[in-house]
C-alpha positions in Angstrom: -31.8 42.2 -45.2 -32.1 42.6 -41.7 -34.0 40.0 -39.4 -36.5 42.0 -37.6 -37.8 40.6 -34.4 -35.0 38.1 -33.5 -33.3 38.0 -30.7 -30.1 36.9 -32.3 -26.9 38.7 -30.6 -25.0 38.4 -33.9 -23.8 41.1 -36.4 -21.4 41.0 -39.4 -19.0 44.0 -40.3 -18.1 44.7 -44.3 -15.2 42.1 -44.1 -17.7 39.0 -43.1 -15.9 39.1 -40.1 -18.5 37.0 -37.4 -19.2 38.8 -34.2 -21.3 38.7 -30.9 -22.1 37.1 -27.6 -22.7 33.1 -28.4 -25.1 31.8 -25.6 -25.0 28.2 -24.9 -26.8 26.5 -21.9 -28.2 23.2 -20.9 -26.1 20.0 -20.1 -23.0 20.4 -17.3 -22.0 17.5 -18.7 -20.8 19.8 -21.7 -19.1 22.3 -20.2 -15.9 21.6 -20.5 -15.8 20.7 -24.4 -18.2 23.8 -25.2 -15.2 26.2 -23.1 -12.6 24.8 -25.6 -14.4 24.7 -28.3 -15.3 28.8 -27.2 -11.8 29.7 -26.0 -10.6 28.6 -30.2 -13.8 30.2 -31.6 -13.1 33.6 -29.9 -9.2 33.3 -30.8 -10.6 32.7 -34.3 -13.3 35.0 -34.5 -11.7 37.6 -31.8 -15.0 39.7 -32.3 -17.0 37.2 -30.7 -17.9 35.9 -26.8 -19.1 32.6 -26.0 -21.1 32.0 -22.6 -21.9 28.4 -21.5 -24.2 28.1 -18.9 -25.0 24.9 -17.5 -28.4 23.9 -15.8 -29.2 20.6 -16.9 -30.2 19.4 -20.3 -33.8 19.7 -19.5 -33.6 23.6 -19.6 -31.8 23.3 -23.2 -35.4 23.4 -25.1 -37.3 26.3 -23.1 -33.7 28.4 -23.2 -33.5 28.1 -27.0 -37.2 29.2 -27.0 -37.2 32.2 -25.0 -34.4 33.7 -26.4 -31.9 33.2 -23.3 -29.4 31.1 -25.4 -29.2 30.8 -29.1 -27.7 27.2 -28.6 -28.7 24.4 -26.0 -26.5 21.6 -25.1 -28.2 18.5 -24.4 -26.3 15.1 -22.9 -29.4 12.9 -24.4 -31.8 13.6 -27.6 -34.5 15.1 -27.1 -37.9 13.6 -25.9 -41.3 14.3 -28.2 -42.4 16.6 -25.5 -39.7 18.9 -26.8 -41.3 19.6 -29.8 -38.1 18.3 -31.5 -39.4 19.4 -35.0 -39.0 23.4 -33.9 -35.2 22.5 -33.6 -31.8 21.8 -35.7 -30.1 19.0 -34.0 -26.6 18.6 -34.7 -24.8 15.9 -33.0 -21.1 17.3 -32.1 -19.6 14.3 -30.0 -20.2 10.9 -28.6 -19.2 10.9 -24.4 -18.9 7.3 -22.6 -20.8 7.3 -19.1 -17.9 6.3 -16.5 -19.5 4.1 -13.5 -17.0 5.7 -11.1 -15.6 4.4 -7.5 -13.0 5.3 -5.1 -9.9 4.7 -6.4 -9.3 2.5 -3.4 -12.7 0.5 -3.6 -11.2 -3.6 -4.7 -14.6 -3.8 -6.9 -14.0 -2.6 -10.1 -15.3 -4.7 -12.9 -19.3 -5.4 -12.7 -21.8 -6.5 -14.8 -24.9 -4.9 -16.2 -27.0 -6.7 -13.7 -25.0 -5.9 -10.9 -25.4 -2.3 -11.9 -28.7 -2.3 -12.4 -29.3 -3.7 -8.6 -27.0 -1.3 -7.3 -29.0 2.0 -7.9 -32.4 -0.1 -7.5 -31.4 -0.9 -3.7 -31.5 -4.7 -4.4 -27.8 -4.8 -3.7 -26.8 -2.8 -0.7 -23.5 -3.8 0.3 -20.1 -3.8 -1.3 -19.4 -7.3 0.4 -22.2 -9.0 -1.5 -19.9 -7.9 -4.7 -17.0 -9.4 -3.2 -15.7 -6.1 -1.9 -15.4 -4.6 1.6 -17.9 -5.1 4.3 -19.2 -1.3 3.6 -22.6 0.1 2.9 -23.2 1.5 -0.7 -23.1 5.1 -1.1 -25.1 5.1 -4.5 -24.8 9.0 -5.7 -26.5 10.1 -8.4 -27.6 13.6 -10.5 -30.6 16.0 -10.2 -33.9 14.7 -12.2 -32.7 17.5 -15.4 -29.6 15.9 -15.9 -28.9 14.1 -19.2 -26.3 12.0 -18.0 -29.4 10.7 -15.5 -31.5 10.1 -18.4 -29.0 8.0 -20.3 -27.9 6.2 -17.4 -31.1 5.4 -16.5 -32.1 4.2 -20.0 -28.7 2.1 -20.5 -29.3 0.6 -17.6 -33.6 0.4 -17.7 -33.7 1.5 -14.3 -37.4 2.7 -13.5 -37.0 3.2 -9.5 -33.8 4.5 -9.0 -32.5 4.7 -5.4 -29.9 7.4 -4.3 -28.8 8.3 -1.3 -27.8 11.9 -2.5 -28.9 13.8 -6.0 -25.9 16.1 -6.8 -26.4 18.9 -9.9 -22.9 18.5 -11.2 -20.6 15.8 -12.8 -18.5 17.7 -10.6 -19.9 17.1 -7.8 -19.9 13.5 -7.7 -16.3 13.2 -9.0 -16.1 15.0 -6.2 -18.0 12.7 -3.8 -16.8 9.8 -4.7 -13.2 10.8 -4.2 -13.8 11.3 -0.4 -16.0 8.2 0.0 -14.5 4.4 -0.7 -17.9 3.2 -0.4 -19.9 6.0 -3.2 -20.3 5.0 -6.8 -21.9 7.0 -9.0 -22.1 7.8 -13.0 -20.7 10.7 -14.5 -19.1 11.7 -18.0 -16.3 9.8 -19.0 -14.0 12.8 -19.6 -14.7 14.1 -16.5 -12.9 11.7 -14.2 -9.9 12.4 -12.2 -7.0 10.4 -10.7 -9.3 10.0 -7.5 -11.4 8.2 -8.8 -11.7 4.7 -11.0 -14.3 4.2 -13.9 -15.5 0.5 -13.7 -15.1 -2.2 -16.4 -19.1 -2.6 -17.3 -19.0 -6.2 -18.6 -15.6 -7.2 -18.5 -15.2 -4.1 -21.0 -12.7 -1.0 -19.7 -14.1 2.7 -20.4 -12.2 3.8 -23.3 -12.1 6.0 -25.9 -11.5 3.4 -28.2 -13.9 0.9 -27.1 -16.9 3.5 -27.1 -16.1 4.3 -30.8 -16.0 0.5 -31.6 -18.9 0.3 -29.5 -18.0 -2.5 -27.2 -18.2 -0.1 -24.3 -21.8 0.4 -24.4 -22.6 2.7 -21.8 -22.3 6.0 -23.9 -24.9 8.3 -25.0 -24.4 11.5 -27.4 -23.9 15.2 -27.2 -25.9 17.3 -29.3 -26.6 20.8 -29.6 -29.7 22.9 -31.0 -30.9 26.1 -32.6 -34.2 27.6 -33.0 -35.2 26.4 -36.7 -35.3 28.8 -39.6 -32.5 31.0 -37.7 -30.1 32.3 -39.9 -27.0 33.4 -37.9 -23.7 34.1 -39.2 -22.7 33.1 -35.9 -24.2 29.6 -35.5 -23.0 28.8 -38.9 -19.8 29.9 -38.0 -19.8 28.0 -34.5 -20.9 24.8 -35.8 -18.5 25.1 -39.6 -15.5 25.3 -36.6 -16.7 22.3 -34.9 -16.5 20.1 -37.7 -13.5 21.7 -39.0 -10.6 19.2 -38.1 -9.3 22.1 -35.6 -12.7 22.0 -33.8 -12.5 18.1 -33.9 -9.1 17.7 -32.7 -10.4 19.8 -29.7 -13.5 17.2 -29.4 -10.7 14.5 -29.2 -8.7 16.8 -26.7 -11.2 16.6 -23.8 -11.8 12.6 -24.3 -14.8 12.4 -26.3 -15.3 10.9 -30.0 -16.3 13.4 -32.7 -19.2 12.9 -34.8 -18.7 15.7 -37.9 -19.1 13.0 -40.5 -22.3 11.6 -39.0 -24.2 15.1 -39.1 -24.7 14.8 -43.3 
């Protein structure tokens, strides 16, 4: 039977074939895992489109609600003023937060505590770290951002003090690249050759050492649906992102995939 009053841009043909326009939007964190994971969903399904749109994880919930995505991507779970129990929550990958610094910048190995003073302003200068006599650039994202939010919370930093608020992981790969005295925190898959991700307690970044969880900067990647939908789309998208050619993708783009852990 049709679902009257939906705004699901889904349809299904006589062969079960899935079509339609699959909106995502939220984190920019996710972007570059949910356009691989599309590309191979619309080569699968050649009937369907996927859009990702990315404003920030905070806009996930409210675009899911009014009907301008059917899925939000969120770098972070969701807060209680979300009204998580309206959602299905499926957990598609685990990222590691990189604390990134010119490739050039002689500090690369701090500790928690050192971090920690870093983006409250008690430590100001890269010499006090046994670096360069240079003033820290401390860079960090807009207040939406999920990879803010779990920063923030790794680190239990109330006050944060940044000398510039950027709205991409982009942006601050970016940054940072131009600038031996920046350091900011973005998505561990996102860095570059420009720039240097930080041993965080004597521990490197690594794929490996964020699934074995010695790396503990890291925070999860989930995605949500309206609950009650029934889409032959969703159920498609997410039966392909725990199918092992959706995980290998996961995998692809530097993350850790999580099918097993959904139940």
């Amino acid at each position: 039977p049709e679902i009257v009053g939906t705004k699901l841009s889904e349809s299904q043909d006589m062969s079960g074939t899935v079509a339609g326009k699959l909106t995502l939007n939220g984190s920019t964190s996710m972007t570059r895992v949910c356009q691989a994971l599309g590309e191979a969903f619309s080569e699968k399904y050649p009937g369907v489109s996927v859009e990702k749109s990315g404003t920030g994880s905070g806009d996930a919930p409210n675009s899911v609600h009014s009907g301008i995505a059917l899925i939000g991507d969120m770098s972070r779970d969701l807060k209680e003023s979300e009204n998580p129990d309206e959602f299905e929550i499926k957990q598609i990958a685990i990222d590691g937060i990189a604390i990134a610094v010119h490739k050039d910048n002689p500090v690369q190995d701090l500790t928690t505590e050192q971090i920690e003073k870093i983006f409250t302003g008690e430590i100001t200068n890269w010499s006090e770290l046994g670096g360069q006599n240079k003033a820290i650039t401390t860079l960090g994202r807009e207040a939406a951002s999920g990879t803010r939010d779990g920063f923030e919370s790794i680190f239990s930093i109330e006050s944060p003090v940044y000398a510039a608020e950027l709205s991409s992981t982009g942006e601050i790969v970016t940054k940072i690249s131009s600038d031996i005295s920046a350091i900011g925190y973005v998505s561990l898959e996102s860095l570059n050759d420009s720039v240097v991700a930080c041993k965080v307690d004597g521990v490197e970044a690594t794929e490996e050492n964020i699934e074995n969880g010695t790396y503990t900067v890291q925070r999860p990647f989930i995605q949500i649906y309206k609950k009650g939908t029934d889409s032959a789309l969703i159920n498609a998208w997410f039966e392909f992102i725990e199918s092992s050619e959706g995980q290998q993708i996961i995998k692809d783009v530097g993350l850790i995939g999580t099918a097993n852990k959904n139940g």
